[in-house]
N, C-alpha and C positions, 0 to 999 in steps of 0.2 A: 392716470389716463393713458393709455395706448395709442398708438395711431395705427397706420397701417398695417403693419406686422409685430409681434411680442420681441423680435431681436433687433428692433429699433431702439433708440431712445424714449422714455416715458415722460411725464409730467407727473408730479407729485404734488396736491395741493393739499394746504395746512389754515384751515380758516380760523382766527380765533373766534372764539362762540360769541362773550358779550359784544365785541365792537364787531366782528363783522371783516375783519382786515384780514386779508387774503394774501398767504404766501405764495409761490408757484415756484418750483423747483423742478429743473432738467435732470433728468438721473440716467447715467446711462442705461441703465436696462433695467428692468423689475426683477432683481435683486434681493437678496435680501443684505446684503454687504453696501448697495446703492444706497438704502432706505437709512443706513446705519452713519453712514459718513453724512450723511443728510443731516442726521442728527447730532452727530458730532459737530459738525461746522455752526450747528444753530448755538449747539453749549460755547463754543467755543467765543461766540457773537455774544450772549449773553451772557456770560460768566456764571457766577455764583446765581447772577437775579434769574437764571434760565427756570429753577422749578417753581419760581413767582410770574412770569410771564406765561409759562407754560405749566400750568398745575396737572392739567387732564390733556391726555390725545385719546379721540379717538379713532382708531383706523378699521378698515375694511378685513374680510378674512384672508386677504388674499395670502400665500408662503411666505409674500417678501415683507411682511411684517410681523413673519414669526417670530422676533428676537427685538421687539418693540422693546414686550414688557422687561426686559433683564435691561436693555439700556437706557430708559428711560428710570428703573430702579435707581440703578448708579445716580442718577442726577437730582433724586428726589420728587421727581412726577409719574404720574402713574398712567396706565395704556387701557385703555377701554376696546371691547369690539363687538357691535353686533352681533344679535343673533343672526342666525343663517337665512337670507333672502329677505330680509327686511331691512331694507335701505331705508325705510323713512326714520330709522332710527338713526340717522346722519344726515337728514335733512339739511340742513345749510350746508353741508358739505357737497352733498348731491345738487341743490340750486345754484350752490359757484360755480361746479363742474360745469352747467349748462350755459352759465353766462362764457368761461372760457370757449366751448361749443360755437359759438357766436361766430370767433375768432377762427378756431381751428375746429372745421366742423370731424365728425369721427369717420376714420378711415382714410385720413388727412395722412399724409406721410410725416413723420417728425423727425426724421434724422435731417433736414436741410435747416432746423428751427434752430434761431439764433438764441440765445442768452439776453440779449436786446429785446428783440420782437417779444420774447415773453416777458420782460420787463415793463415796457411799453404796455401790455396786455394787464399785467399786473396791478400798474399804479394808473391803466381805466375804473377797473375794478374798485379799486381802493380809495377813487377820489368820485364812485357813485352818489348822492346822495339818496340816504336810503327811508323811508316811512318810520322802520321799526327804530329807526335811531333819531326821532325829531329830526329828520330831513338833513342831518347833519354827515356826514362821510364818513367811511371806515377808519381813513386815514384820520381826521380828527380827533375822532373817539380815541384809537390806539395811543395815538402821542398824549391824547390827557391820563389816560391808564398808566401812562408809561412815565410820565410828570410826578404821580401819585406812589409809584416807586422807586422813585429819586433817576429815572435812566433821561438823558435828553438827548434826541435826535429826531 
């Protein structure tokens, strides 16, 4: 997500599909080196269990995740991408986007956005209760996911 201008800082959002638990990530700029260290710090978060939490990513067509698939290769999960102008094929990705919208509507400036304030943004999102999950929270669901692959936090 953008704000203001493209040489601002962006927002990167990583929803996982079954539970619904929504990452949000400050990147300095839409990158394709941003998009990378992004992913690195997540492997680095997850260790080994990173291609079990994260089996599939899908991203958008944009440059800055031309170099998904090769580094996602290295880690054992694999990079999916829409075809060209069909976003509903990222559907939940696209409906988080709009709940963050909420918060930071677009054209919002994001170079002032704290690391906090999108935290805070973040674990709204995460502690929603939602229909498609028996009424139960992102963050619920993920921690039993996460229970179920020996990780606890």
């Amino acid at each position: 997500m953008i704000g203001k201008c493209s040489s601002e800082p962006v927002i990167m959002t990583l929803i996982e599909r079954k539970t619904r638990h929504d990452l949000l990530f400050l990147l300095e700029g839409k990158t394709n080196d941003a998009v990378n260290n992004c992913t690195q710090s997540l492997k680095e978060e997850y260790g080994d269990l990173f291609s079990k939490v994260f089996k599939t990513i899908t991203a958008d067509n944009g440059s800055e995740f031309s170099g998904l698939s090769d580094k996602l290769d290295e880690y054992g999960s694999k990079a999916y991408f829409p075809h060209l102008y069909s976003s509903w094929e990222r559907g939940t990705n696209e409906f988080h986007n709009g709940i963050v919208r909420r918060f930071i509507p677009k054209g919002k400036s994001l170079k002032d956005l704290s690391i906090e304030t999108l935290r805070r943004i973040q674990n709204w999102i995460n502690n929603l209760p939602r229909k498609i999950l028996s009424y139960l929270t992102p963050n619920e669901c993920f921690k039993s996911e996460l229970n179920l692959l020996g990780i606890t936090g």
